[in-house]
C-alpha positions, 0 to 999 in steps of 0.5 A: 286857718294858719297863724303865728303864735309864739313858743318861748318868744319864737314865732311858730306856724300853726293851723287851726281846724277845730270849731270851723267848717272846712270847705274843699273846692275841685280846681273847676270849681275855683276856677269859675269862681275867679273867673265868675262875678265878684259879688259871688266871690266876696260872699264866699270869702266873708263865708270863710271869714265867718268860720271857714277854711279852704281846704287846699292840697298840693294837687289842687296847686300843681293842676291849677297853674294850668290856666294861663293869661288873664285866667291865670292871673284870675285864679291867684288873685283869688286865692290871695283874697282868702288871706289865712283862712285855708289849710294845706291838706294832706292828700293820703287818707291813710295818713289821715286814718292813723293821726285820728287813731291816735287822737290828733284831731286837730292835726289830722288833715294838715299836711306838715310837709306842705305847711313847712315847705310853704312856710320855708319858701315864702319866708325866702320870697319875703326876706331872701337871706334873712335880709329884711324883717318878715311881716307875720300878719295875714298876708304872709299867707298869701296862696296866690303864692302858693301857685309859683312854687308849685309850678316848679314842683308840677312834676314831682307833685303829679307823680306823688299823686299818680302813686296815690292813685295806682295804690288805690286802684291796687287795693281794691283790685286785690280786695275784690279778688278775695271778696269774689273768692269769699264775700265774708272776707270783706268784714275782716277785710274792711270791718264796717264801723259806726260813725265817729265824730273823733274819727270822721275821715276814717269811717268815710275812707272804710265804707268808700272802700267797701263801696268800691270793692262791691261796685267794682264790676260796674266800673272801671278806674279812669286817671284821677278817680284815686285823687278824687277818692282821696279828697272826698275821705279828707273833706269829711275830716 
């Protein structure tokens, strides 16, 4: 979930995922719970008011102002009904990866370039120039309002995401090709390693790799499969 705590009588924006059962949804999944029952909806918000936190990248925001009308309206009034509980989720597991090697845990998953750029904008939104007083209680998290930023940055967010994805696509051709030439390769490659409660994120990104690598001829990429890929490794951390 997001607060405000206070550092020498300055508020500061902080997430907290420790202790708290993270919660990633794909954008169909959201969709049909704004659109589904609101029994069903109230139950998975009081699940993430008992201890949860959706987790919600900036792909999730970009590819879900998609929906217009009654859906549209469907969507953010949803999100707006989890108030703080939810984190904005870094999309590169790499980045992931090496915060846990350095023992960040509690800041692994949290893409500060997204907190600080939500935190920037809705300030603006709330109090344009600084003229009004901001209200730093739960509504000033609002991620309905996550949606009009996105909007604005669809562009710039989706081509971020195809890079994600090409990356991916380069690594594990590039892998195959020297795991064809020499299977051994892979262990030096991608060394498989036991899993870690310090480090969940990392053992999933290795062996999904792996994974890959050896299952490559069964398959083939398609566009999102490294977004995909990329939330599966970020959801276990």
């Amino acid at each position: 979930m997001i607060r405000f705590t206070s550092e020498n009588g300055i508020p500061v924006c902080v997430t907290e995922v420790k202790n708290r059962f993270g919660v990633y949804l794909d954008n169909d999944s959201l969709i049909e719970l704004a659109k589904g029952t609101a029994s069903r909806r109230q139950r998975f918000v009081d699940s993430l008011r008992q201890g949860g936190t959706l987790l919600f990248s900036l792909t999730n925001a970009a590819d879900i102002t998609g929906p217009q009308g009654a859906s549209a309206d469907a969507v953010r009034a949803f999100l707006d009904t989890v108030g703080a509980y939810w984190v904005p989720l870094e999309l590169n597991p790499y980045t992931v990866a090496d915060r846990e090697k350095e023992g960040l845990i509690d800041r692994a998953p949290v893409s500060e370039g997204f907190m600080e750029a939500y935190f920037t904008r809705r300030a603006y939104d709330l109090s344009p120039g600084g003229t009004k007083v901001l209200d730093l209680s739960e509504t000033f998290f609002r991620l309905g309002a996550v949606l009009d930023w996105a909007q604005e940055e669809r562009d710039a967010i989706r081509n971020d995401a195809r890079h994600i994805d090409q990356a991916l696509r380069d690594r594990v051709t590039q892998t195959r090709i020297e795991y064809e030439k020499d299977p051994i390769s892979l262990d030096h490659e991608l060394p498989p390693i036991p899993f870690d409660t310090r480090r969940p994120a990392t053992f999933v990104l290795i062996h999904l790799l792996r994974m890959l690598v050896v299952e490559a001829k069964a398959f083939q990429f398609k566009d999102n499969d490294g977004l995909d890929f990329c939330h599966a490794v970020l959801a276990a951390s």
